[in-house]
KOLDO-880160 format. One record per residue (C-alpha): residue in one letter; x, y, z. Coordinates in steps of 0.2 Angstrom, whole numbers, plus 5000, padded with zeros to 4 digits. Example, Ala and Ser with C-alpha at 12.3 -4.5 7.8 and 13.67 -1.06 7.14 Angstrom:
# KOLDO-880160
a506249785039 s506849955036 
This chain:
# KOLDO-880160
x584143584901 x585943534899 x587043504914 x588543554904 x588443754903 x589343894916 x587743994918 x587644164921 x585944184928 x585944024937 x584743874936 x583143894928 x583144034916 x581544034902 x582343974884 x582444134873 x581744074856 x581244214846 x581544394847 x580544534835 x580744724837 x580844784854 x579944614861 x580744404865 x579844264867 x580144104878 x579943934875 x578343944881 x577544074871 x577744204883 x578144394875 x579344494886 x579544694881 x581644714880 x581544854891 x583744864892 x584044784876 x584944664883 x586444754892 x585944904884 x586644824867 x585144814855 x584944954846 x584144894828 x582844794837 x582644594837 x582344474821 x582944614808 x583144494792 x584244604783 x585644574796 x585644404797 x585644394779 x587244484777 x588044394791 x587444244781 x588144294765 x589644324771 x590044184779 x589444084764 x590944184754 x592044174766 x592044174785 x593944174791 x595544244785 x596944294797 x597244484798 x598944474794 x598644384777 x597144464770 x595844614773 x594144574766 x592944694753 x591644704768 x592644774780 x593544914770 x591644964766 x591344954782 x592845074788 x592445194773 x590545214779 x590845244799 x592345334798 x591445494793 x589945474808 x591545484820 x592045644830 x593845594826 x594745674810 x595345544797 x594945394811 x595745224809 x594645074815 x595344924823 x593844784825 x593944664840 x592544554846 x591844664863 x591944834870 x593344744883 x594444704869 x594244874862 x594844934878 x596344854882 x596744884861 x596445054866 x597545094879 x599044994872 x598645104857 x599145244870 x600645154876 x601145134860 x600845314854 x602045384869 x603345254866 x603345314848 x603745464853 x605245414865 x604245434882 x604045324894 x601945354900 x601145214907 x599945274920 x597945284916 x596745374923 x594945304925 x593445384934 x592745324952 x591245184949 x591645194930 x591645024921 x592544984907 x592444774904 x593044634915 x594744574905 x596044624916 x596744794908 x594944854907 x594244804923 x596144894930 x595545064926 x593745044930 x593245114945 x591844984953 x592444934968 x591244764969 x591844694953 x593744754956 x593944684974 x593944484970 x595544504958 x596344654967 x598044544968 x598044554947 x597644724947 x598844874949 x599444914967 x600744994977 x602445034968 x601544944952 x599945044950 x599445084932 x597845134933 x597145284945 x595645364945 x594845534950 x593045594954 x591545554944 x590245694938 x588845604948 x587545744949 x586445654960 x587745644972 x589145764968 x590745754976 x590545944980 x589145984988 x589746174996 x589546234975 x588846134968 x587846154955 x589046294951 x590646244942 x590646074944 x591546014928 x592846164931 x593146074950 x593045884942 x594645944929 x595546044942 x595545864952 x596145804937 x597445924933 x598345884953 x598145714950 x599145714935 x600345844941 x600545734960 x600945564947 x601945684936 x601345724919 x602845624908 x602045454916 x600345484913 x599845394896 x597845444894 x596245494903 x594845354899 x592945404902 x591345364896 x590245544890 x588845504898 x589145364912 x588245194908 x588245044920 x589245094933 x588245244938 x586745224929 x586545354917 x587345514924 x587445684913 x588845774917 x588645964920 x588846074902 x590646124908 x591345964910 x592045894894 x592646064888 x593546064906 x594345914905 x594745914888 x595746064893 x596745994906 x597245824893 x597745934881 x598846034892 x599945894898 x599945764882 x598845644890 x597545564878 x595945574879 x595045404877 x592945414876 x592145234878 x590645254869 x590445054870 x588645094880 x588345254873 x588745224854 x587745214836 x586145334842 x585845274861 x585845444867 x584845524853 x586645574842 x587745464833 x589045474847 x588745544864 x590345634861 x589345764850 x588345834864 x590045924871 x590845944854 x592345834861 x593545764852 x594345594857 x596145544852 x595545344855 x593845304855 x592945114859 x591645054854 x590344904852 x588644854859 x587644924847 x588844914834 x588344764829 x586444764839 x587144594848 x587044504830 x588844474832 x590044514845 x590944654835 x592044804846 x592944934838 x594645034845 x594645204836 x596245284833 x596445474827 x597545504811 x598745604821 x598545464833 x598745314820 x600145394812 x601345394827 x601145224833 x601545154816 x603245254816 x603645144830 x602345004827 x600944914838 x601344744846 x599644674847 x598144554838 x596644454844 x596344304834 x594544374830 x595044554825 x594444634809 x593244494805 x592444494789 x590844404796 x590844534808 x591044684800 x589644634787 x588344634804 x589244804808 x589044864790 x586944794790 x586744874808 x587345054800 x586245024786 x584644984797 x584945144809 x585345264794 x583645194784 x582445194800 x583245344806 x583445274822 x584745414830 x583145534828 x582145404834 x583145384849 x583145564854 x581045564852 x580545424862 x582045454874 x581045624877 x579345534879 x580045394892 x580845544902 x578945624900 x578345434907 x579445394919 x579345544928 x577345564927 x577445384934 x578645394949 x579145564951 x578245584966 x578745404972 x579545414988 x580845284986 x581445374968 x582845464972 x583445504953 x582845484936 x584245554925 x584845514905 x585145534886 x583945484874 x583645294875 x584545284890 x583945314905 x584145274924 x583245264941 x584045274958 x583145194971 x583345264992 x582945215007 x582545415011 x582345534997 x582945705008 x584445615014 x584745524996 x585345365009 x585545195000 x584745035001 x585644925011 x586544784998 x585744655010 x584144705004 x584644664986 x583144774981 x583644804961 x583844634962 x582044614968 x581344744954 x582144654940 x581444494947 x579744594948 x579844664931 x580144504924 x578444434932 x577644554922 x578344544904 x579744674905 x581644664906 x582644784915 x584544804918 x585344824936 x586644894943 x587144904962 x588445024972 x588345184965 x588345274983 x589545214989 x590445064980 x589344944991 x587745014995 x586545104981 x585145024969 x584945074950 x583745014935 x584445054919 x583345064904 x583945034887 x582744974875 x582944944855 x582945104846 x581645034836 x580445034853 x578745124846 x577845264855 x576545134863 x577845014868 x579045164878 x577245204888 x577145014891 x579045004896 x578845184908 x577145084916 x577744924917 x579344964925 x578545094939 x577244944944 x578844824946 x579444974959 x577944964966 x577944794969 x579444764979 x579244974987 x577645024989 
């Protein structure tokens, strides 16, 4: 192995050398089930000739031109066949290369549309344990405090802040117990609306929030009042609502867009992950047309080297094709229905499953020390860490997350597979991943 590359999963990691459907091979001949697709990111499944063809192709015609100079057939396409899947009226798409890119172009998109219309709002407000990338604007608003605390000097303190954050609609563990389950979402926007009010309205530039949380708190559902509610409270003082649908996007959740399930309607929109099913490192920031028309009265001071790649939007373009032809958002929803079934005839009983909550094809566990008091595992005991390690002993990958409870303390696995998985291979994945539980709890 080469002595030359910044690894992210340290020394010794197999040699990936083939992928098909919902399974990857190693070097060694060894099949693994794609139990996360990836970081939640394939959706078309592994080794889908018709992608890689039209990356091919058009890389073959032509693989760069600047986005200032020329646009490309392929992406105009492209545009013209998503833009009518969107929530968003008459959107306007600007490709980048990663949901993180499509962040920070989104909330300068914001910044942008205020200054356009002479005021000065700057302020954004995330959601606790919420992640939104790791470039510097994104991983500001996000709201895990683990990945945050190394490069708290760079990010927005004191007199400076930019970005604030409320309370999360983490069922599981909900921030108000002496109601809850009643009126939850109502009590989340009300939080919302006095923070605004305390920060004042005229300086808050947009509310950013994924529809169904992904990473950061594994999977959480909000409560049917929610999005209404906060949609509300957005609308009432100017503030934009921005929906990252980077985890949650193109049928993970059994729609097109998680935002459908609500009926909400996004000023901004991010996307990527399975926009592109990891076949290219395609992100999307989505503008309304109301949206779009106001920052071009004033203009947008922004570009990525990358953006609105032709090579790119050719995998995007193939990816659509393959999820319309296989029905894939359908797909999602049923085998997303029969791993819930699984999961929960598997572990629901288990006394370290505190949680099993989700979407479609996207699905999390909560592992506890003590399922009546819902207490966390102590980080120490790195025990995701030791059921992902498990799992992989066995033939199945699964994604981790870690301090949910508290910001610190708290153990998820996340599942994700290609929405391609078939109906034997989600039974595998449910039995697979409880006997990696097993494992490492009992």
């Amino acid at each position: 192995m080469s002595r030359h590359v910044f690894s992210r999963g340290g020394e010794g990691l197999p040699v990936a050398v083939r992928g098909s459907g919902a399974e990857i091979f190693d070097s060694g001949g060894r099949r693994y089930l794609d139990g996360s697709g990836g970081a939640i990111v394939v959706g078309v499944g592994h080794g889908v000739d018709s992608v890689s063809v039209a990356i091919a192709e058009q890389a073959r015609r032509i693989a760069y031109a600047h986005p200032t100079m020329f646009t490309t057939d392929v992406l105009e396409a492209y545009a013209d066949e998503l833009a009518p899947l969107l929530p968003m009226e008459s959107p306007r798409i600007y490709p980048v290369s990663g949901g993180a890119e499509a962040v920070e172009t989104a909330l300068k998109m914001a910044r942008a549309y205020h200054l356009a219309r002479g005021e000065d709002r700057y302020l954004i407000i995330g959601r606790d344990g919420a992640y939104h990338g790791n470039t510097r604007g994104a991983l500001d608003v996000s709201g895990r405090a683990g990945l945050r605390a190394p490069y708290l000097p760079w990010l927005g303190l004191a007199l400076h802040t930019t970005a604030l954050h409320t309370t999360a609609p983490y069922e599981y563990r909900c921030p108000f117990p002496d109601t809850h389950p009643q009126g939850c979402g109502e009590r989340h926007a009300q939080v919302l609306d006095e923070l605004i009010v305390e920060h004042g309205a005229g300086r808050v530039a947009a509310f950013i929030a994924e529809p169904i949380s992904g990473a950061g708190l594994g999977a959480c559902v909000p409560p049917a009042d929610y999005w209404s509610a906060i949609e509300r409270v957005c609308r009432s003082h100017g503030v934009l609502l921005i929906v990252d649908e980077v985890m949650t996007g193109f049928g993970r959740t059994g729609a097109w867009f998680a935002s459908e399930h609500w009926g909400v309607r996004p000023d901004l929109m991010v996307l990527a992950k399975g926009a592109a099913s990891g076949y290219w490192p395609l992100g999307l920031a989505v503008a309304s047309d109301d949206v779009h028309k106001t920052i071009m009265t004033g203009g947008f001071t922004h570009g990525f080297t990358y953006s609105h790649h032709g090579v790119g939007a050719a995998a995007g373009r193939a990816v659509l094709a393959v999820l319309k032809q296989l029905d894939l958002v359908r797909a999602a929803r049923d085998r997303g229905a029969q791993l819930d079934a699984a999961l929960r005839g598997e572990l629901g009983n288990h006394p370290a499953v505190g949680d099993i909550r989700g979407l479609g094809l996207l699905r999390g566990i909560e592992l506890v020390s003590d399922r009546q008091t819902r207490a966390a595992f102590a980080r120490s005991d790195r025990v995701v860490e030791r059921v992902v390690a498990a799992g992989m002993a066995r033939g199945v990958l699964l994604y981790s997350s870690t301090g949910c409870a508290d910001g610190r303390h708290g153990d998820l696995v996340l599942l994700g597979p290609p929405l391609i998985i078939t109906e034997s291979e989600t039974d595998e994945l449910a039995s697979l991943t409880a006997a990696a539980i097993r494992d490492v709890l009992g």
